[in-house]
C-alpha positions in Angstrom: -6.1 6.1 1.8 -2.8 7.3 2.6 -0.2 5.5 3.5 3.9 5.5 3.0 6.5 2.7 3.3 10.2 3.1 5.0 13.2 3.0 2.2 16.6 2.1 3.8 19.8 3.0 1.8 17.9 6.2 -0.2 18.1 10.1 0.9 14.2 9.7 0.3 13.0 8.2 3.9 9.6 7.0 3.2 8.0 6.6 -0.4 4.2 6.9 -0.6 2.4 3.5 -1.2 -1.1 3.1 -3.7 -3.5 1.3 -4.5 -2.6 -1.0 -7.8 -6.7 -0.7 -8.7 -9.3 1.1 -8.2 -12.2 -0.9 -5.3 -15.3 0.0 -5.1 -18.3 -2.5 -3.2 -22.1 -1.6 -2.9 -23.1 -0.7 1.0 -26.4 -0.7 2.3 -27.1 1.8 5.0 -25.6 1.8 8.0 -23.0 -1.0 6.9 -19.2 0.4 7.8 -16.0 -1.5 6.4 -12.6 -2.0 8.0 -9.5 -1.5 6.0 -6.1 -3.4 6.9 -3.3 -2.9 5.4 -0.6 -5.6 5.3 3.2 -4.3 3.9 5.1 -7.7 3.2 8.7 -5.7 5.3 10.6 -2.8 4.6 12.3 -1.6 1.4 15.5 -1.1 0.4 17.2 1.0 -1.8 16.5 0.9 -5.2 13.0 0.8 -5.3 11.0 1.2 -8.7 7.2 3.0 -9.2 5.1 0.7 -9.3 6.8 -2.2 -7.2 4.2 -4.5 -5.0 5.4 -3.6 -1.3 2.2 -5.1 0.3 -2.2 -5.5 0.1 -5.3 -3.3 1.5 -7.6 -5.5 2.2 -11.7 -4.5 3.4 -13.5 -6.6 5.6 -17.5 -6.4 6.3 -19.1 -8.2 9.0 -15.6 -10.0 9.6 -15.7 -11.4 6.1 -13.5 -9.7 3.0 -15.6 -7.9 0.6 -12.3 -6.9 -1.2 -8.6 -6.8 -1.7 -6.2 -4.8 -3.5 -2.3 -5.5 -4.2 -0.4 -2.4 -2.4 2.7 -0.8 -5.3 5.0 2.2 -4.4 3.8 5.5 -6.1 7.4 6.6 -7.1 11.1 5.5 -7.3 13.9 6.2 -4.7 17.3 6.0 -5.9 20.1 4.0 -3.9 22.4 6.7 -2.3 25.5 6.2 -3.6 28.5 8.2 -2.1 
């Protein structure tokens, strides 16, 4: 999954957004998941690595099979002029 989250009040635009865990689930053949992903709102400036900025959540059948707290993969500074 790739993904990125808009930073307001940075020269860096967008920072990219990961998983905080690993998920893995057992399918049987055939079965397909959906993934949603949820960011709570926009950042802004500073933001730290690892910050929660959302969840990723995978639904099978209609029912969640997993969920996984969203973090920001790096830092953007404040731009300060």
């Amino acid at each position: 999954m790739e993904a990125a989250i808009r930073v307001t009040g940075s020269l860096i635009p967008s920072v990219p957004v990961v998983a905080g865990a690993d998920v893995r689930f057992p399918l049987s053949a055939g079965e397909q998941v959906e993934l949603t992903v949820e960011f709570a709102h926009d950042l802004c400036a500073p933001v730290s690595a690892g910050m929660p900025v959302g969840w990723a959540t995978w639904l099978l059948n209609g029912e969640k099979v997993a969920e996984v707290e969203l973090i920001c993969g790096v830092s953007a500074d404040e731009n300060i002029c």
